[in-house]
N, C-alpha and C positions, 0 to 999 in steps of 0.2 A: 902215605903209608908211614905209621908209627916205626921205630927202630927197632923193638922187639918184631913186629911182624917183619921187614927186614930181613931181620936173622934168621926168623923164621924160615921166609922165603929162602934165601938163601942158603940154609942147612938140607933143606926139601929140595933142593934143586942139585944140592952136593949128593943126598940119597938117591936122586933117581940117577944121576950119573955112572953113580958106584955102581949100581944095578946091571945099567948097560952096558959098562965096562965088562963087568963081570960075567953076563951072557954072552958077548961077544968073544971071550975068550974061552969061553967053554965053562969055567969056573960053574959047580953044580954047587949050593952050599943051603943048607936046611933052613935057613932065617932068610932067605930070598924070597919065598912066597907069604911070608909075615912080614917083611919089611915093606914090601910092594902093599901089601894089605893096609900098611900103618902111613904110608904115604897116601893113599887114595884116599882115606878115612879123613887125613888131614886136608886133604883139598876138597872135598867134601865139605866138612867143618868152614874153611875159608869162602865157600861160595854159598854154603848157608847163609852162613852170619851178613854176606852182601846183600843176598836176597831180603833179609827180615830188615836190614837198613833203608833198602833201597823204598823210595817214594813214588816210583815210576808207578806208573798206571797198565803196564805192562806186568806189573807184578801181581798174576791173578790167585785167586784160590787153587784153580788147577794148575798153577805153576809150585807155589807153594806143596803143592798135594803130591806133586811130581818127585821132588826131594826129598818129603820124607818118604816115601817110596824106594827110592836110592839110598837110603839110611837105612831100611830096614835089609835089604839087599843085602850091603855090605855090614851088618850087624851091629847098627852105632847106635840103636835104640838104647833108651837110657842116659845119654850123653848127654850132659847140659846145652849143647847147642841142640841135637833130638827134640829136646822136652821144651823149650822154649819154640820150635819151628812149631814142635805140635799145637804148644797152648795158641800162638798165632792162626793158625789154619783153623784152629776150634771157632777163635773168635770170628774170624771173617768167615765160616758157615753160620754161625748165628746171625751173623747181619746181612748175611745172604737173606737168609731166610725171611729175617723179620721187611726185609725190602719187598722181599716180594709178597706177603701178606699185605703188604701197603698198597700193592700196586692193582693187588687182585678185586 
């Protein structure tokens, strides 16, 4: 893990604490359900980008297809991580497809 992601982590991990903190004690506070929002989005963002690295062979079309589903959920369409997962998923249906024209 690079150093910025690091800190990343580690800022992300500082927000979701503040969070629980702050529900635990009752604390009601208007950027709590934006903040939670802005956390999710980021861990999102972070198991995208592993998925689209990742080489495994477990990494399928409907796994890919799976997440941007979860993006579109949580609203992240548009997002340069979104638009790269998408163009990825585009591609491996086209080579789905053309596979199985091969095989037919």
């Amino acid at each position: 893990m690079s150093r910025m992601a690091c800190r990343v982590a580690i800022v992300d991990r500082s927000l979701v604490d503040c969070c629980a903190a702050g529900e635990r004690l009752g604390v009601a506070l208007s950027e709590s359900d934006t903040l939670r929002q802005s956390i999710r989005r980021r861990e999102w963002d972070d198991s995208a980008r592993r998925l689209m690295a990742s080489a495994s062979a477990k990494t399928t079309v409907n796994t890919l297809s799976e997440a941007l589903e979860e993006a579109v959920a949580m609203g992240a369409q548009g997002s340069e991580v979104y638009e790269q997962l998408k163009a990825k998923v585009e591609a491996a249906q086209v080579g789905d497809v053309a596979m199985q024209g091969r095989h037919s």
